[in-house]
C-alpha positions in Angstrom: 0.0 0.0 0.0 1.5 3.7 -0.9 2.1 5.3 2.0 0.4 8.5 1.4 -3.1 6.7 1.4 -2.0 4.6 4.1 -0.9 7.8 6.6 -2.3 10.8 5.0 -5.6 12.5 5.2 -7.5 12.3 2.2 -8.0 15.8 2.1 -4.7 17.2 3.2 -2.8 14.3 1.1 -2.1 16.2 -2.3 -0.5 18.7 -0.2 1.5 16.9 1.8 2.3 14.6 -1.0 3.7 18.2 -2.9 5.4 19.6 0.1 7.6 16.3 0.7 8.2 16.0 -3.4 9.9 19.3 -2.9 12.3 19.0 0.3 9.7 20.4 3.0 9.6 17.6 6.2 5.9 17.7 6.8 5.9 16.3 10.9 2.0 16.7 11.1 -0.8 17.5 8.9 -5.0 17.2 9.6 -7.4 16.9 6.5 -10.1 18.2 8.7 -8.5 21.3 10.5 -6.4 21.8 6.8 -3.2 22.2 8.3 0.4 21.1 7.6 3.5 21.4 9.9 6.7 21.0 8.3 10.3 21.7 10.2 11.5 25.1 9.9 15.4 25.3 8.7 15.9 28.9 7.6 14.2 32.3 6.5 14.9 31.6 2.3 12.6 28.2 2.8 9.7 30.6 3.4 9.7 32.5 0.1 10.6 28.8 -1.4 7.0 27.7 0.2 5.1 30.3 -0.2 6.4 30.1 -4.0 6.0 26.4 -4.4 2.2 26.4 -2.8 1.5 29.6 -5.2 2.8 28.0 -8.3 0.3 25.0 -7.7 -3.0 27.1 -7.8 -3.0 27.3 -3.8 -4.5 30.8 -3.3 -5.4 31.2 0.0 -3.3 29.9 3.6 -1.7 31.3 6.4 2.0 30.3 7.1 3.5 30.7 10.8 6.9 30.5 11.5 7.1 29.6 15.5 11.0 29.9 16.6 12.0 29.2 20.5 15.4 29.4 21.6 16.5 27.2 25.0 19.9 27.4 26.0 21.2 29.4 23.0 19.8 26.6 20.4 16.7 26.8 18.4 14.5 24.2 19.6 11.1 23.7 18.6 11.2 25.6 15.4 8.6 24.8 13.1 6.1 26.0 10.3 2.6 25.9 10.2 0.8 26.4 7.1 -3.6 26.8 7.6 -5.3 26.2 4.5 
């Protein structure tokens, strides 16, 4: 079985399916809330998401960088994109 159908949200699975094609590590994702949450690395992967979601007809969503620093080291960094 493809592991997209077997893990994925029906209607949240397209998008996750695109995100993970193109580097982004999706950790979570809900079909019904319409979310995604994919690991946050640096600021130029935001203008490469927002691009990427743009250039495949997505027109409207939300994306939330959340950033927390313990200790000196980024921990907990993540995205959030709301559909």
């Amino acid at each position: 079985m493809d592991w997209y159908e077997d893990k994925i949200e029906v209607p949240i699975r397209k998008t996750v399916k695109l995100l993970r094609d193109n580097g982004f590590n999706t950790e979570c994702s809900c079909g019904h809330k319409m979310y995604v949450q994919c690991q946050y690395i640096n600021d130029s992967v935001i203008m490469e998401l927002d691009n990427l979601l743009f250039n495949n007809d997505y027109r409207n969503y939300t994306i939330t960088v959340k950033l927390s620093r313990l200790g000196g080291h980024l921990h907990n960094s993540y995205i959030d994109i709301q559909f």
